[in-house]
C-alpha positions in Angstrom: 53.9 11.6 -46.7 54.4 11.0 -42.8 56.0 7.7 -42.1 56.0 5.2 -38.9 59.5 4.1 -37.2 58.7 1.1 -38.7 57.9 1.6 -42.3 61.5 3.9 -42.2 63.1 0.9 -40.8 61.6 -1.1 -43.8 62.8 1.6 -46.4 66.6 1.7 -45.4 66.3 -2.3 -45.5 65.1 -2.5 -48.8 67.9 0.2 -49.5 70.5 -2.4 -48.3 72.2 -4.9 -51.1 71.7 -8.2 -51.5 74.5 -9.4 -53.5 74.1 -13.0 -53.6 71.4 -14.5 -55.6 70.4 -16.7 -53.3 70.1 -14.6 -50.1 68.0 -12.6 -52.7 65.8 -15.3 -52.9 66.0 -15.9 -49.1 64.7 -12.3 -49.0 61.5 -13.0 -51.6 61.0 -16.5 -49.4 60.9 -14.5 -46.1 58.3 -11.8 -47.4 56.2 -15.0 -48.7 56.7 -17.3 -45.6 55.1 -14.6 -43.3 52.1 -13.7 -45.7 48.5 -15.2 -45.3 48.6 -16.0 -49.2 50.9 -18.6 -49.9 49.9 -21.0 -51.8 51.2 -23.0 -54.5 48.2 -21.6 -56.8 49.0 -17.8 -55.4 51.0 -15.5 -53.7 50.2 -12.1 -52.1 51.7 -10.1 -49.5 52.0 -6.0 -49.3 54.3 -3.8 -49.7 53.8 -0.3 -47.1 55.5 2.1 -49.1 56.8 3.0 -52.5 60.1 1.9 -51.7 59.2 -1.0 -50.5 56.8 -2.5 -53.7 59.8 -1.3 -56.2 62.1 -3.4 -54.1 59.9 -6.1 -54.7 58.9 -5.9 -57.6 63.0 -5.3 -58.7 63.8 -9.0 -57.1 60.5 -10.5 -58.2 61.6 -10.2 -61.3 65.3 -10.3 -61.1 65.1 -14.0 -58.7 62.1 -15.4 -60.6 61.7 -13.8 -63.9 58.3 -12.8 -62.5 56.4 -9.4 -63.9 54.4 -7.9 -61.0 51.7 -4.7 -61.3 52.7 -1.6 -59.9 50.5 -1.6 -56.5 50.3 -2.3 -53.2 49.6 -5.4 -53.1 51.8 -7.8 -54.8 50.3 -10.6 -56.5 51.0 -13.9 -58.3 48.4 -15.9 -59.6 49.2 -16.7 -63.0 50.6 -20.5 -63.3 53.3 -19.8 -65.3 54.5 -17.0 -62.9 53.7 -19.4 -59.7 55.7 -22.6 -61.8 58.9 -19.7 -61.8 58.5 -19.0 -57.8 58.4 -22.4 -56.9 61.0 -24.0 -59.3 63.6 -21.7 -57.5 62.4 -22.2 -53.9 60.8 -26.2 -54.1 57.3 -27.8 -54.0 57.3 -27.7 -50.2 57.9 -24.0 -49.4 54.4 -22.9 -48.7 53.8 -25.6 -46.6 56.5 -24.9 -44.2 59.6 -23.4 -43.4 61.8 -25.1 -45.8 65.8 -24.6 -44.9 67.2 -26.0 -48.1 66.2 -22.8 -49.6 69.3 -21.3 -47.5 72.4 -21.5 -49.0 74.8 -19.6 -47.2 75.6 -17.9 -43.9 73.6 -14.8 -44.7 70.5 -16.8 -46.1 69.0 -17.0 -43.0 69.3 -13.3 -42.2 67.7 -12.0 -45.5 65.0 -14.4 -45.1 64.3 -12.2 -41.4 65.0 -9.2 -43.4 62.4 -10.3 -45.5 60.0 -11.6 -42.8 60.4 -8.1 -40.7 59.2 -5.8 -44.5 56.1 -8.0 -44.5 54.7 -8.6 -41.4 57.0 -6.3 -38.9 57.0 -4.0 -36.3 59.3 -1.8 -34.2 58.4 0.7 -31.4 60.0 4.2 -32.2 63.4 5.3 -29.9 61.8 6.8 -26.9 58.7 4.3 -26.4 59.3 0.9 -24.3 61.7 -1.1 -26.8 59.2 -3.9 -28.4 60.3 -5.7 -31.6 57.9 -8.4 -33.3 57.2 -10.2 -36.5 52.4 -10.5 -36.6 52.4 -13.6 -38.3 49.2 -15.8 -39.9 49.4 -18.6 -37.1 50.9 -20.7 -34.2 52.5 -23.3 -37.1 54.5 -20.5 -38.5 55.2 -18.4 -35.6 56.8 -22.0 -33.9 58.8 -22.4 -36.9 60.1 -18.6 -37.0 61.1 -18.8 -33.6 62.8 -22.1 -34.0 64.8 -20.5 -36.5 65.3 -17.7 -34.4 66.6 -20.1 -32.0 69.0 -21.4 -34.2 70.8 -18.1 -34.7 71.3 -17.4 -30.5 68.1 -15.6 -30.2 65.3 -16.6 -27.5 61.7 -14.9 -29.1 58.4 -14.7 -27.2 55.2 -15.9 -29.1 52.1 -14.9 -28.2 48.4 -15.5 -29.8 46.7 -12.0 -30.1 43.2 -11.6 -31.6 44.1 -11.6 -35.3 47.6 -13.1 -35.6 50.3 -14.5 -33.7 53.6 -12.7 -32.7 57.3 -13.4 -32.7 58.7 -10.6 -30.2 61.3 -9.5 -28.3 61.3 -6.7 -25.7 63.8 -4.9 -24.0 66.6 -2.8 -25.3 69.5 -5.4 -26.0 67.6 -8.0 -27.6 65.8 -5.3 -29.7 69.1 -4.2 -30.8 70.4 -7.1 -31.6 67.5 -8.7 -33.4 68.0 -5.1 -35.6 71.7 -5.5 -36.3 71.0 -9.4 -37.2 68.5 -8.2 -40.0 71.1 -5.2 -40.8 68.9 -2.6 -39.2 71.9 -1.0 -37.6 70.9 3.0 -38.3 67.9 1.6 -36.3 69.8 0.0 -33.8 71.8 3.1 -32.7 68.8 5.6 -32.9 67.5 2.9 -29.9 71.0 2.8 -27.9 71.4 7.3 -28.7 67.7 7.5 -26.6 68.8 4.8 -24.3 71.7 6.7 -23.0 69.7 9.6 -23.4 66.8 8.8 -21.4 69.8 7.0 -18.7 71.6 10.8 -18.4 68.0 12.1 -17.4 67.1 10.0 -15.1 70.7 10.5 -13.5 70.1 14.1 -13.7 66.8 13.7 -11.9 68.2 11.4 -8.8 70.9 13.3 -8.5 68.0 16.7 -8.4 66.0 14.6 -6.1 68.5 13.2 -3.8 69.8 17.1 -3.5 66.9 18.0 -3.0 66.4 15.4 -0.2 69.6 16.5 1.5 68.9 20.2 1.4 65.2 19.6 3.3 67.2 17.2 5.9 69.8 20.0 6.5 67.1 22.8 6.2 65.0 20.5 9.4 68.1 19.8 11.2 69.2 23.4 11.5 65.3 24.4 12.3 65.4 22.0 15.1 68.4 23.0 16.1 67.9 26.8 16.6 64.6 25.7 18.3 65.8 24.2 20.7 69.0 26.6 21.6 66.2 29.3 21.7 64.8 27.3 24.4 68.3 27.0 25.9 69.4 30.5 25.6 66.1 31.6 27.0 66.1 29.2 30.2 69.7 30.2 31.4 72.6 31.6 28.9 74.6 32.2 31.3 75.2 28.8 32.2 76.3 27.6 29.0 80.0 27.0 28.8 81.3 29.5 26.6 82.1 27.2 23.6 78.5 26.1 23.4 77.4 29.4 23.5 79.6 30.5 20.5 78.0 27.8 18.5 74.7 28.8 19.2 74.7 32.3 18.5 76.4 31.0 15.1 73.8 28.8 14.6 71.2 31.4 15.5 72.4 34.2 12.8 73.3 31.7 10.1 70.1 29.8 9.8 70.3 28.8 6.4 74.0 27.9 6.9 75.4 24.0 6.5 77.5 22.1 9.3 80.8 22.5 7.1 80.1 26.3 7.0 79.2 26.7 10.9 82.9 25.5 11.0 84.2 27.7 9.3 82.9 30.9 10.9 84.2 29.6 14.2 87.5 31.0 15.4 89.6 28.8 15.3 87.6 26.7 12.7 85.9 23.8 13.9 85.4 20.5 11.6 82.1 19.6 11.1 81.6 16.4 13.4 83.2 19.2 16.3 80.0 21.5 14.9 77.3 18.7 15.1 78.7 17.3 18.3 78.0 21.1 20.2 74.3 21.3 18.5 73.6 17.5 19.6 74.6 19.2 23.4 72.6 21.7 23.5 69.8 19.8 22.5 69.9 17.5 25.0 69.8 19.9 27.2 66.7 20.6 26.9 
């Protein structure tokens, strides 16, 4: 089965350790906080791949002691099951962002973890680096972002037509918002096609601003031998005998650069002793 960006993101996140019990639960709170079910009579939020509902289900029961059917969509309705959820996290969790539900220093970042496998989204390396959590409304996209806030990060919010998101765009805050949740393979496959996509557009100036110097050189020696035609034709013989070396150089070398008109002079010339000649016998004209 062909996966998005995304959904791999959410795979090797849900492949990552959780050692403490309660950034575990962080995690489980995060998934829930997101959702547009939850409710102290029921729970539901999704799970986008295999990998991601046996996670869930694996801490579901592990945190809460709560059984959940193998599907999609995770549900908990029963009130014994919902009495388990919110004995662990409080009374007051599904009505907003509670913090006392974070224990330690990496509380906070497994609840993000958790937000980003529910309601996430990351554009693949390659496409215009956008990162954003599609949350149910403006209460809980205020409160992510505050707690975003808290941590050193400055989110956008926006209100789109059927949910409200907590984004970042641009390539460093991208990056770091991935490392934060512990995203990092993610991270790096961003910075590999950043400097990726910097070497080609270096390539291409450099191709460019070659190419630009090539058609100035290729005009300047056409106007050049123009106009020493015009010279040679009008009265040769009164050309001092320098300028006239130059000009029959420049004549059967057309394709031939200042620095190498200098060099086929005997002696050698330098090139501002070349350009200085042609500039004479063009304003001779």
């Amino acid at each position: 089965m062909n996966i998005s960006f995304s959904q791999q993101v959410k795979n090797d996140l849900c492949a990552l350790p959780l050692k403490k019990k309660c950034c575990r639960r962080s995690f489980l709170y995060g998934c829930m906080y997101v959702t547009r079910n939850f409710k102290r009579d029921n729970i539901e939020f999704g799970a986008d791949t295999p990998p991601i509902a046996s996670c869930l289900r694996a801490l579901l029961s592990g945190v809460f002691g709560v059984s959940c059917a193998e599907d999609s969509k995770i549900t908990i309705s029963l009130p014994s099951d919902l009495d388990l959820v919110f004995n662990e996290l409080g009374e007051g969790a599904a009505a907003s962002l509670d913090c006392g539900v974070f224990v330690c220093e990496g509380c906070r970042q497994s609840f993000l973890r958790g937000a980003f496998i529910e309601c996430g989204t990351v554009n693949a390396p390659g496409r215009a680096c956008h990162f954003e959590f599609a949350v149910a409304d403006e209460k809980t996209a205020t409160e992510l972002a505050a707690l975003l806030n808290e941590l050193g990060f400055s989110p956008g919010v926006t209100v789109r037509s059927s949910f409200v998101g907590v984004y970042f765009k641009g390539s460093e805050a991208v990056e770091d918002i991935l490392n934060l949740i512990g995203a990092q393979r993610a991270a790096f496959a961003l910075m590999d096609a950043k400097i990726v996509r910097e070497l080609r557009n270096e390539a291409n100036r450099r191709v460019n601003c070659d190419t630009a110097n090539i058609s100035k050189t290729v005009d300047a020696a056409q106007n050049h031998i123009e106009a020493i035609e015009r010279v040679l034709t009008s009265g040769a013989a009164d050309l001092p005998p320098a300028l006239l070396i130059t000009a029959r150089l420049r004549i059967d070398n057309p394709d031939a650069t200042l620095a190498e008109l200098a060099a086929l002079h005997d002696p050698p010339l330098t090139k501002s002793g070349v350009k200085h000649r042609l500039d004479r016998l063009v304003k001779m004209l």
